[in-house]
C-alpha positions as CSV (number, residue, x, y, z in Angstrom):
1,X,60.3,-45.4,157.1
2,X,59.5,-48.6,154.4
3,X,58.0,-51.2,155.5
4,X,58.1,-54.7,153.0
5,X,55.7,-57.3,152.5
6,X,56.4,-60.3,154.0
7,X,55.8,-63.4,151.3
8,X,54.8,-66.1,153.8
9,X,54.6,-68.3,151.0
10,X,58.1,-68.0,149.5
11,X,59.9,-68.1,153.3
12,X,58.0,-71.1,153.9
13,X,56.7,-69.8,157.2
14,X,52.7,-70.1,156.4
15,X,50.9,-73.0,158.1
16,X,49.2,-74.5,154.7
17,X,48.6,-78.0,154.4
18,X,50.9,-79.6,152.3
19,X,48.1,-80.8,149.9
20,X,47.0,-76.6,149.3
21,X,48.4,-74.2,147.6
22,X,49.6,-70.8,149.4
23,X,48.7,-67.4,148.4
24,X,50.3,-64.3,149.4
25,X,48.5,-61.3,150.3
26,X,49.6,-57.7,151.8
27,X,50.6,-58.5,155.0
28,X,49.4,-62.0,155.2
29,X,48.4,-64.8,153.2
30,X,46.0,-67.5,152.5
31,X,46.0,-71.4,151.8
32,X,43.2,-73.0,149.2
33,X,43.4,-77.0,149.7
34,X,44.4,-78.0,145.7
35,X,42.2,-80.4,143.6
36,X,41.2,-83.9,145.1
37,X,41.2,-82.3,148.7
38,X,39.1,-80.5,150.4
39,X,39.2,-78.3,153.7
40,X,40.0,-74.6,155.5
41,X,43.3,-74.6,153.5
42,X,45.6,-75.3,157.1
43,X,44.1,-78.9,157.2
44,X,43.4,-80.7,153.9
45,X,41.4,-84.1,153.8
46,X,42.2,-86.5,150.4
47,X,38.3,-86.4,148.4
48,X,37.4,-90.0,147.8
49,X,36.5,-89.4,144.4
50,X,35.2,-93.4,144.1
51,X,32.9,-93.7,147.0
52,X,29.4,-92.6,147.3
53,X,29.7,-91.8,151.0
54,X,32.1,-91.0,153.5
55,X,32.7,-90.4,156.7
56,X,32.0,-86.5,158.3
57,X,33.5,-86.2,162.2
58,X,32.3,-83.7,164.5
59,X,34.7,-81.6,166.2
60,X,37.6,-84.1,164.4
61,X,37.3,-86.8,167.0
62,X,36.7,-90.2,165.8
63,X,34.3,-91.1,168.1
64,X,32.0,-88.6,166.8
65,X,32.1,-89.9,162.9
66,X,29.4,-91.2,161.3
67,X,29.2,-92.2,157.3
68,X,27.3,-89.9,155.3
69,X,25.8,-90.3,151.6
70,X,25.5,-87.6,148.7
71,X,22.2,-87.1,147.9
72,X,21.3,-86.6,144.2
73,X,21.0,-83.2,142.9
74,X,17.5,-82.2,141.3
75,X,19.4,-80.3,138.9
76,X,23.0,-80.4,137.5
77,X,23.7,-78.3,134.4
78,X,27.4,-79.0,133.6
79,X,27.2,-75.5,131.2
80,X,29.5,-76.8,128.6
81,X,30.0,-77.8,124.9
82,X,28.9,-81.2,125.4
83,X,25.8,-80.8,127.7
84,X,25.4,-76.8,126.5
85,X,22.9,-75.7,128.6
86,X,20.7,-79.4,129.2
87,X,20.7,-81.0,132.5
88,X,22.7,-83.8,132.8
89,X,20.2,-86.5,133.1
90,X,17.5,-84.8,131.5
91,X,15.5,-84.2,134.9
92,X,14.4,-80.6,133.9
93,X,13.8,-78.8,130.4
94,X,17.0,-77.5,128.5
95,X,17.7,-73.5,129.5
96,X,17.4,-71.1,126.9
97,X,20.3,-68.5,126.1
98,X,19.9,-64.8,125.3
99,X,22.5,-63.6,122.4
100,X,25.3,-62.6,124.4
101,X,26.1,-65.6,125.6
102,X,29.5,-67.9,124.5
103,X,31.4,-70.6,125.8
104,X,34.5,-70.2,126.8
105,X,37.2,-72.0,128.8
106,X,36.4,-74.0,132.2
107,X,37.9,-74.2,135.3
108,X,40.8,-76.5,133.9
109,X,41.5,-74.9,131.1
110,X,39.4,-76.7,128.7
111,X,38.1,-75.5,125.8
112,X,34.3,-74.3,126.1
113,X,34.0,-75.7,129.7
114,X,32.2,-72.9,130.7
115,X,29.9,-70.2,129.5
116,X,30.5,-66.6,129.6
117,X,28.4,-64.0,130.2
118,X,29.2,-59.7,129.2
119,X,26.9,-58.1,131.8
120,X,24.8,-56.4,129.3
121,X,20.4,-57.3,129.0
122,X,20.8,-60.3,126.7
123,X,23.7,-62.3,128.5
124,X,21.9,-64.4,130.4
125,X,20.5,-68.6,130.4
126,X,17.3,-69.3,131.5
127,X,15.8,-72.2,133.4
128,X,11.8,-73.1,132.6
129,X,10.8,-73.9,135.9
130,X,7.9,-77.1,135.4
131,X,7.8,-77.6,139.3
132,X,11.5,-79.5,139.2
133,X,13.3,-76.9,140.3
134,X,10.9,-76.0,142.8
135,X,12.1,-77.0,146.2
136,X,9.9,-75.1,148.5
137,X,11.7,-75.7,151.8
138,X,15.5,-76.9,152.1
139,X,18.3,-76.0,148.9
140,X,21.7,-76.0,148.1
141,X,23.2,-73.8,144.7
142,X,26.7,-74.8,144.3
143,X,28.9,-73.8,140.9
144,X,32.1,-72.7,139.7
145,X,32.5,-68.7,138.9
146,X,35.1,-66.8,137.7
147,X,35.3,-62.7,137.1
148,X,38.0,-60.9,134.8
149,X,37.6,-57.9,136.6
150,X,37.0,-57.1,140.7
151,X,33.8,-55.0,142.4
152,X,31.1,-57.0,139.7
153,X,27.5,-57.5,140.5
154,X,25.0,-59.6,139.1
155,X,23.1,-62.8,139.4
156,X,24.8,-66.5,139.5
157,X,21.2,-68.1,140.1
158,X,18.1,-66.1,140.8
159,X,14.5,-67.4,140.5
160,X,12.5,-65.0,139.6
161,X,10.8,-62.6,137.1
162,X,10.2,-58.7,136.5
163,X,7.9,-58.1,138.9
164,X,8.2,-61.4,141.9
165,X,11.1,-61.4,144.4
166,X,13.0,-65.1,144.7
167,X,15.7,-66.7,146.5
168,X,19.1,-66.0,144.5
169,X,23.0,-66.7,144.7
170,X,24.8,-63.8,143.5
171,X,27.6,-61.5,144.1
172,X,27.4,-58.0,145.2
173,X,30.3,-56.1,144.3
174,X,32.1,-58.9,144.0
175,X,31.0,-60.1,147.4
176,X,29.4,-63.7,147.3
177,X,25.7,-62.9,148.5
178,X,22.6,-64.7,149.6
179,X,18.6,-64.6,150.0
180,X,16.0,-66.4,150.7
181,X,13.5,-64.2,152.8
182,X,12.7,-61.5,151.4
183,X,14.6,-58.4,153.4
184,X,17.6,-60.9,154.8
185,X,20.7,-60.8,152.4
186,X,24.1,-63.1,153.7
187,X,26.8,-61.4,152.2
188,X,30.6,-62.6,152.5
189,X,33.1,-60.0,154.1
190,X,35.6,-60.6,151.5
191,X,35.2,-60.2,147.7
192,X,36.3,-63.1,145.4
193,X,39.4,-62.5,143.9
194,X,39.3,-61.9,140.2
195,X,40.9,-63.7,137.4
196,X,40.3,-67.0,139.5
197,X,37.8,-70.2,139.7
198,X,36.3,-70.0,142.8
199,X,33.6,-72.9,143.6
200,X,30.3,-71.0,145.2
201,X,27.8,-71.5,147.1
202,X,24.4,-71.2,149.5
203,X,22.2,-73.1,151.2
204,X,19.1,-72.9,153.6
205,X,18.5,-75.8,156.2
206,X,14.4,-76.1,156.4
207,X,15.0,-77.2,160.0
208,X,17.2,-75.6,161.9
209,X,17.0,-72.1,159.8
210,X,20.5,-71.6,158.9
211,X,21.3,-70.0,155.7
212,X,24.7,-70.3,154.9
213,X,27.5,-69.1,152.0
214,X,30.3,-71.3,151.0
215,X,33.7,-70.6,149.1
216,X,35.4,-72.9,147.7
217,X,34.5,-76.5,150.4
218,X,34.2,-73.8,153.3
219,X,31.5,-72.0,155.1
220,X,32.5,-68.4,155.2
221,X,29.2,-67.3,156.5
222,X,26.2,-68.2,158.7
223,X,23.2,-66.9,160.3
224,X,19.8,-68.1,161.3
225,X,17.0,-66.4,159.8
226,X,14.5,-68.9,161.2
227,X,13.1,-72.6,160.6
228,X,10.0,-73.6,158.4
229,X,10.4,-70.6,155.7
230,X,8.4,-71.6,152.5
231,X,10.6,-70.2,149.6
232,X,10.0,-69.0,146.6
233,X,11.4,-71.2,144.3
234,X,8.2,-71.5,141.8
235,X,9.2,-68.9,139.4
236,X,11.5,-69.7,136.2
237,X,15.1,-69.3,137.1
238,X,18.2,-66.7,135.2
239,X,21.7,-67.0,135.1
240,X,23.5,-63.6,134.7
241,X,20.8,-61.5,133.9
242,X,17.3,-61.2,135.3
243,X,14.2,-60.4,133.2
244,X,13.7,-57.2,134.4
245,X,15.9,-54.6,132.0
246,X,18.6,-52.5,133.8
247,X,19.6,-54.0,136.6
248,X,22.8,-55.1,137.5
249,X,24.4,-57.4,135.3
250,X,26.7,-60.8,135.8
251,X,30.0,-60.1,133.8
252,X,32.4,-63.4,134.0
253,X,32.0,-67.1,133.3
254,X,29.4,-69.7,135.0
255,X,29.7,-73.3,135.2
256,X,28.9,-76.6,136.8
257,X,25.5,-75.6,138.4
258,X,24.1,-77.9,141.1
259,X,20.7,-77.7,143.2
260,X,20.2,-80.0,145.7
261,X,16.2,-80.0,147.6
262,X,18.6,-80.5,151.2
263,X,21.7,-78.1,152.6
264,X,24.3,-80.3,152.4
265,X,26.9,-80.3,154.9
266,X,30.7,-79.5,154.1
267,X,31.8,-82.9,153.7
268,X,29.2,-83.4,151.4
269,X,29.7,-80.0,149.6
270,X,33.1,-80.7,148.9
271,X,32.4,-84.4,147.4
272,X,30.3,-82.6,145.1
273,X,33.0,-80.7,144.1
274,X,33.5,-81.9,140.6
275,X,30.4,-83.1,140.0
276,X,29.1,-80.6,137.9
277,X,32.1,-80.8,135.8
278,X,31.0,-84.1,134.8
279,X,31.0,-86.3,137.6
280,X,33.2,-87.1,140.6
281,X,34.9,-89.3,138.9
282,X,35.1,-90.3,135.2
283,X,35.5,-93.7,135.6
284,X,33.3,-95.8,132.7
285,X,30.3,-97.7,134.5
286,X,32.0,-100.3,133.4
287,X,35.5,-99.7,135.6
288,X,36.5,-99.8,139.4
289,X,37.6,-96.7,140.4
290,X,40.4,-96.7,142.7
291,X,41.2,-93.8,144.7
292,X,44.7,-92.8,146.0
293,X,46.0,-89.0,147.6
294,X,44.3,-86.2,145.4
295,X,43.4,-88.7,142.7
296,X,42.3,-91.8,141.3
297,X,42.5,-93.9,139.1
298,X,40.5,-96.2,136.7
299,X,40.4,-100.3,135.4
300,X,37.7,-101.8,133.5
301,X,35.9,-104.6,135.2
302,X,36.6,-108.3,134.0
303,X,35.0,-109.0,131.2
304,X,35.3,-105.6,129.7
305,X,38.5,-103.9,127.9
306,X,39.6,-100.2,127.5
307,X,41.6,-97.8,129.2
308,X,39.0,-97.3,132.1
309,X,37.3,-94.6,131.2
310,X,35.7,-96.1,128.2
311,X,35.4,-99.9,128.8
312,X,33.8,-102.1,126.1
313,X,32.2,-105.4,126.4
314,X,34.5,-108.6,125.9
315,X,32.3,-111.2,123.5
316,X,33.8,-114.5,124.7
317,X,31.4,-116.1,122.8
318,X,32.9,-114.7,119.3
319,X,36.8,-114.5,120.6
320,X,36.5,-118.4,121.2
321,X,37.6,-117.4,124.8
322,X,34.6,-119.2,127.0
323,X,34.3,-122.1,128.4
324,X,31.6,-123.8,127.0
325,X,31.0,-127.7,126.2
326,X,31.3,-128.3,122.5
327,X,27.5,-129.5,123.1
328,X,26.9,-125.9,124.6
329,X,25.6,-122.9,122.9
330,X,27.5,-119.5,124.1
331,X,25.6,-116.7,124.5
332,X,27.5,-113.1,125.4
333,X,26.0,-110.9,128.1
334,X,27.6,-107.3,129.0
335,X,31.1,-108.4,130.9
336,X,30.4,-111.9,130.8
337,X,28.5,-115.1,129.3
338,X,26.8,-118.1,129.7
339,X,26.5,-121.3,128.4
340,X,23.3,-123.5,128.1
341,X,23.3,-126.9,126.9
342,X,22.0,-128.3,123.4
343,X,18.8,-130.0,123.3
344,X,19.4,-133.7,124.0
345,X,22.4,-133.0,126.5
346,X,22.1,-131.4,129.8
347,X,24.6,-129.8,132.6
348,X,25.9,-126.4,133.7
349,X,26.4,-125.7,130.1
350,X,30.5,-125.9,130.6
351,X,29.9,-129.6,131.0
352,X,27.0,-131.4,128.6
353,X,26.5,-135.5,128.9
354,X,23.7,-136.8,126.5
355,X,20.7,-136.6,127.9
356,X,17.9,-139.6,128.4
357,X,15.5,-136.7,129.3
358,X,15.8,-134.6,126.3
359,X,12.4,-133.7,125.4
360,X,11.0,-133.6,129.1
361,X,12.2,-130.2,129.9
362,X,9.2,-129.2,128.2
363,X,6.8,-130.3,130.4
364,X,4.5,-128.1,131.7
365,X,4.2,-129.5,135.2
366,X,8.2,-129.8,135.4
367,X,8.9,-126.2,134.0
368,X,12.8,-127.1,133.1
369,X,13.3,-128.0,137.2
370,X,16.9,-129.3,136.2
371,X,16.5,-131.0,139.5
372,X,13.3,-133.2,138.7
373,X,15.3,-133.7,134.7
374,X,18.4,-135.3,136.8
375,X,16.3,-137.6,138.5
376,X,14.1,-138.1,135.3
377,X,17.3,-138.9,133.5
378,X,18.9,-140.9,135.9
379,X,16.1,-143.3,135.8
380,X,15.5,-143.3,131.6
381,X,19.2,-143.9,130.8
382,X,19.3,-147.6,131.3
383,X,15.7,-148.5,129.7
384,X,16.2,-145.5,126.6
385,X,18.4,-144.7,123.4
386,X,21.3,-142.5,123.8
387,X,19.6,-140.8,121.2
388,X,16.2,-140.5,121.8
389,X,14.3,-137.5,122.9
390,X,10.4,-137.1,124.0
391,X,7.9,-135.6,122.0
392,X,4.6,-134.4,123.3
393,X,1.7,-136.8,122.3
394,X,-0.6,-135.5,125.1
395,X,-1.3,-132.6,127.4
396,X,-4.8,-132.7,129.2
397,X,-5.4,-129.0,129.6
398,X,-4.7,-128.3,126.5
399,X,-6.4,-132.1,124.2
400,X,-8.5,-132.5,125.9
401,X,-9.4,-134.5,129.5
402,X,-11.2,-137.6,127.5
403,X,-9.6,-140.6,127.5
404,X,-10.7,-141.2,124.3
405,X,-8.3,-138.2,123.1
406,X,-5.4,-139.5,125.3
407,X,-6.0,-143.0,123.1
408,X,-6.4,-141.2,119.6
409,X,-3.2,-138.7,119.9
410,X,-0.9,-141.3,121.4
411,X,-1.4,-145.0,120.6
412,X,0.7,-147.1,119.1
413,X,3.5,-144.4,119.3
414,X,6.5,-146.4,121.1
415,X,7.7,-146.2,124.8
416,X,6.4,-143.2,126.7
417,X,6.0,-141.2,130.2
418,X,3.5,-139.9,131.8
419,X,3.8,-136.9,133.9
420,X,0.7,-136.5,136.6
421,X,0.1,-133.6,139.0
422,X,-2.0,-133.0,141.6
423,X,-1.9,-130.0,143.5
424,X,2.3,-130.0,144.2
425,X,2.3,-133.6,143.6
426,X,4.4,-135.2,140.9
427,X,4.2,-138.2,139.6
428,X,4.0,-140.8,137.0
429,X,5.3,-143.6,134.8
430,X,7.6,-144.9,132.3
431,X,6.6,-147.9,129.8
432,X,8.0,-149.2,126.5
433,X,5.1,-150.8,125.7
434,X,3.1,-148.7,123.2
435,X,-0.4,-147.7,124.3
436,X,-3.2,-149.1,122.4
437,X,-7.0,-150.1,122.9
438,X,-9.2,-151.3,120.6
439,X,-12.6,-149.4,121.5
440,X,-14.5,-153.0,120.2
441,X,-12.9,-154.6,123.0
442,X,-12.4,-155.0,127.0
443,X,-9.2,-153.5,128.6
444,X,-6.0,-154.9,127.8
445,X,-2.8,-155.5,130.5
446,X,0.8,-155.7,129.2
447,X,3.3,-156.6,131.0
448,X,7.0,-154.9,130.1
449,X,9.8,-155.4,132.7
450,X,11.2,-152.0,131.8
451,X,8.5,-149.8,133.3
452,X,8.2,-148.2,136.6
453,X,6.7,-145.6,138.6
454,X,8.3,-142.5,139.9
455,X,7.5,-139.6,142.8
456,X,9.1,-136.4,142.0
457,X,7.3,-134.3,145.0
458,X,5.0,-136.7,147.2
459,X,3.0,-136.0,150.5
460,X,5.7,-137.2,152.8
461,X,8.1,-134.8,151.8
462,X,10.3,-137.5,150.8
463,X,13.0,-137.1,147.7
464,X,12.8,-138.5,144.2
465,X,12.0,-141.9,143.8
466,X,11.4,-144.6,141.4
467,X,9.0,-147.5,142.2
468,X,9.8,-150.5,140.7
469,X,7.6,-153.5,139.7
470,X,7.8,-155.3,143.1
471,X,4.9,-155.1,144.6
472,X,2.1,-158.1,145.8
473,X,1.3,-159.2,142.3
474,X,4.4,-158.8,140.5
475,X,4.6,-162.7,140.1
476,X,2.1,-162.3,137.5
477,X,3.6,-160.6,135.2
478,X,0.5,-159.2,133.1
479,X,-0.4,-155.7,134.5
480,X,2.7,-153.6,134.2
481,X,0.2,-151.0,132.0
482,X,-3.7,-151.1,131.4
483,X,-4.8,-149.8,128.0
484,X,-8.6,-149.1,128.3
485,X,-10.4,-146.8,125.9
486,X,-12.7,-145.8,129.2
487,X,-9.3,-145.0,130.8
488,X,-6.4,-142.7,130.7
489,X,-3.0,-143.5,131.4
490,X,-3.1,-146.9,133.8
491,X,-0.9,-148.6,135.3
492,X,-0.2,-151.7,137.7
493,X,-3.3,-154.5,138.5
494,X,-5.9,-153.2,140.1
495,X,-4.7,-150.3,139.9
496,X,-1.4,-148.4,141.2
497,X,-1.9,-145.5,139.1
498,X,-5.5,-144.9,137.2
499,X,-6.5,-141.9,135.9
500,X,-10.0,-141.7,134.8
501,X,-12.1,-140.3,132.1
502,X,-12.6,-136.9,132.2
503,X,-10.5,-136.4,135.3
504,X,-10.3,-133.1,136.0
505,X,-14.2,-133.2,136.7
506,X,-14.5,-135.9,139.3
507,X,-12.8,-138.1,141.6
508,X,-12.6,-141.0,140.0
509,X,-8.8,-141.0,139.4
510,X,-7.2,-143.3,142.1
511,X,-3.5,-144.5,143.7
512,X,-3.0,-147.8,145.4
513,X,0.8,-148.5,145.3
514,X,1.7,-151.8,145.8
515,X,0.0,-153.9,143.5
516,X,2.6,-154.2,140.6
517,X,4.3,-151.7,141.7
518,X,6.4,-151.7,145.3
519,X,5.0,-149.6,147.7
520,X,7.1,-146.7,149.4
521,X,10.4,-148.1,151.1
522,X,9.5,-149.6,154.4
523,X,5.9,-149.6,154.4
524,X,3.5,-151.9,153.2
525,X,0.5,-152.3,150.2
526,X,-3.0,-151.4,151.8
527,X,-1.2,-148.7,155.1
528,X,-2.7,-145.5,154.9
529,X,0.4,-144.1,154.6
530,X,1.1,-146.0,150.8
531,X,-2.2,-145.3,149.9
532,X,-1.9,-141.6,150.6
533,X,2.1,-141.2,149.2
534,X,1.7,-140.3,146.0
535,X,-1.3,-137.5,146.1
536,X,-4.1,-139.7,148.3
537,X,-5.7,-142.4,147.6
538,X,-8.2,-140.6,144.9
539,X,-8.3,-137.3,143.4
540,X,-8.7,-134.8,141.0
541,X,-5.7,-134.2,138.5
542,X,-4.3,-130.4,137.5
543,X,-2.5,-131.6,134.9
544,X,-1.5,-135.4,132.8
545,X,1.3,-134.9,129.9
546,X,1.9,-137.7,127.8
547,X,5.5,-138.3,126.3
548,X,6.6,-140.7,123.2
549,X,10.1,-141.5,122.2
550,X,12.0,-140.7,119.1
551,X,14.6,-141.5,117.8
């Protein structure tokens, strides 16, 4: 009596998913889901090879999903030509090789994507062990591992030397097998077949004390050998051979080796899946990755060009493709640019207008606040030069708080401003009248229809505002600026704005808006509320910069 085989595969009666791949065995078969999906072969879920979590569902019921991240590894040694035997961001010391070790092809075919090992003494890669690799309490070992031949027995990952016990990942007669207390082994039922990649793994859950085996995305075995186990996971770390001559020897190729300090979970296992053949995806950092059914693909991002997985930067600035004002300077940046206006104009940099503030965005006390400038040049435009820009002639803190300073570095210089602040007050003045005292002599008043006052920030709270010569004694038409050599910038009779000799060590400095000057909109000279607008009615300056014009 002959009884046939069955191929469950070819008749099309096995219950694979259509995204895995059937293999026929005596007398049955089984169903492996295929690359970019993962699952127990009869139900196999699309890998989203883009995203950096996902979502994992208890029991399959939707109600019961929640989104889960991937952790980083602490160590992932790709084991090929490029990375050799480094870790892939340099996070532990480079493993050594003994002399019977080669590359050879990986799991796709590639050449030298892998390393092999012969199963003699010196096939083997060590790990130095500095305390990274040391996990202590939860791990996951996950990598790819392919045998020539059936029944072999060695170590895929095994800390430890020849005379401690570790935890290790290994196979046991071509079993997949465990440990990480010393007298428990997990071992799988089956052995892996030969002459195929098989993606392996282990790991130990520090809090609920399962240790479990996984083949290829799928948890083959489990058992709980009990929560809160230290391991040992301080000693150096070998890949198909231990230190200790004579024992049994890894014979096949090793490659993509991950260790995780958590037990991942399957949906997080199989993310990982191709991560230690580079990464999960191989999208350029500069590219969207796009995923679709078992794949994805890549596009470099705008401002970058390329094929996706290598993107380069676009310089708009050199190409002439930007959009900056022909008063603009371009500057690239990595996927884009920006454009900032040419001293003398100001704007968004795409847009530049001359600027009757050019100069001022130097001011210490304004520190380039475009929003102060607008107001600045707002008021300067009708009174200034198209042309002219502002040159420091004073700065307090840095000349010098004498008045007789302020008098030396800018008399007789042309139309200034002066910038005052107090606290996070701002404030100050605009005249075209050059300063000038003649130490011999009493104060001097000017009058010059062009200058005002202005408030940048006041005590109110109120906006920007500019103060015009309106105020009780106007009419008189003398006192529009006070040049004293006993004073520092002055303005208005009597005063509106003084500030005193040596300011910034006494209180002599004083406001009293509404002399020349109008008071604030709606109130009148002498309220408390004028006298305390601009920074109270006397105090102690932080800072006084004085501005000339040129031309």
């Amino acid at each position: 009596m002959n009884c046939t085989d069955i191929d469950e595969c070819t008749n099309g009666t096995h219950s694979c998913d259509v995204n895995a791949v059937c293999n026929n065995t005596r007398g049955s078969y089984n169903c492996t889901c295929k690359d970019g999906f993962y699952g127990d072969g009869i139900n196999c879920t699309d890998i989203d090879e883009c995203a950096s979590s996902f979502q994992e569902c208890k029991d399959g019921l939707e109600e019961n999903c929640t989104v889960v991240s991937v952790p980083d590894p602490i160590a992932l040694y790709p084991l090929n030509s490029e990375y050799q035997t480094r870790e892939a961001n340099n996070r532990q010391p480079m493993g050594t090789t003994g002399t019977d070790v080669s590359l050879a092809p990986g799991p796709e075919g590639e050449p030298f994507g892998s390393y092999l090992f012969s199963g003699e003494d010196d096939s083997y890669i060590e790990f130095p062990n500095n305390g990274g690799l040391n996990v202590k309490h939860s791990i996951t070992m996950l990598c790819w591992v392919y045998m020539e031949t059936a029944g072999v027995s060695g170590p895929i990952f095994s800390y430890n030397n020849d005379s401690l016990w570790g935890i290790r990942l290994r196979v046991n007669s071509g079993k997949l097998r465990a440990r990480f207390k010393q007298g428990t082994n997990s071992t799988t039922h089956l052995p892996l077949e030969p002459k195929l990649w098989h993606y392996v793994g282990s790991s130990y859950n520090n809090e609920t004390g399962k240790a479990s085996l996984w083949l290829n995305g799928t948890k083959v075995e489990e058992g709980n050998i009990g929560a809160g186990i230290t391991l040992a996971t301080e000693q150096i770390v070998r890949m198909g051979a231990t230190a200790k001559p004579g024992k049994e020897r890894f014979k096949g190729r090793i490659t993509a080796m991950q260790v995780y300090n958590v037990a991942l979970t399957a949906g997080q296992i199989n993310k990982v899946k191709h991560a230690g053949r580079g990464t999960r995806h191989i999208c350029d950092v500069n590219a969207v990755c796009t995923n679709a059914p078992g794949s994805y693909s890549c596009t470099c991002r705008e401002g970058f060009y390329g094929n996706g997985v290598n993107c380069s930067d676009i310089d708009e600035c050199t190409n002439g493709t930007h959009n900056c004002d022909i008063n603009a300077v371009c500057k690239n940046t990595k996927g884009s640019y920006y454009c900032t206006c040419k001293d003398g104009f100001y704007g968004d940099g795409e847009s530049c207008s001359p600027f009757a503030a050019a100069g001022l965005n130097y001011s210490s006390i304004l520190g380039n606040n475009q929003t102060f400038l607008a107001w600045l040049d707002k008021w300067l435009k009708p009174v200034t030069n198209q042309l002219s820009y502002w040159n420091h002639c004073y700065q307090a803190t840095v000349n010098g708080w004498s008045s007789s300073t302020f008098h030396s570095n800018c008399d007789g210089k042309g139309p200034s401003v002066t910038i005052i602040r107090v606290g996070k007050y701002i404030f100050g003045e605009y005249t075209r009248q050059s300063w000038g005292s003649d130490p011999s002599s009493d104060c001097q008043d000017w009058y010059d229809p062009a200058a005002f006052l202005f408030s940048l920030v006041n005590k109110p709270g109120w906006q920007p505002l500019k103060l015009s010569q309106t105020g009780r004694y106007a009419s008189h038409k003398c006192c529009s600026m006070h040049s004293c050599p006993s004073h520092g910038p002055t303005f208005g009779y009597s005063h509106d704005i003084k500030i005193a000799n040596n300011a910034a060590s006494n209180y002599y400095s004083q406001t009293d808006l509404g002399q020349t000057y109008s008071p604030p909109p709606g109130n009148s000279y002498g309220s408390s509320f004028t006298r305390s607008f601009l920074a109270g009615a006397y105090f102690r300056p932080d800072e006084v910069e004085v501005f000339h014009e040129t031309t």
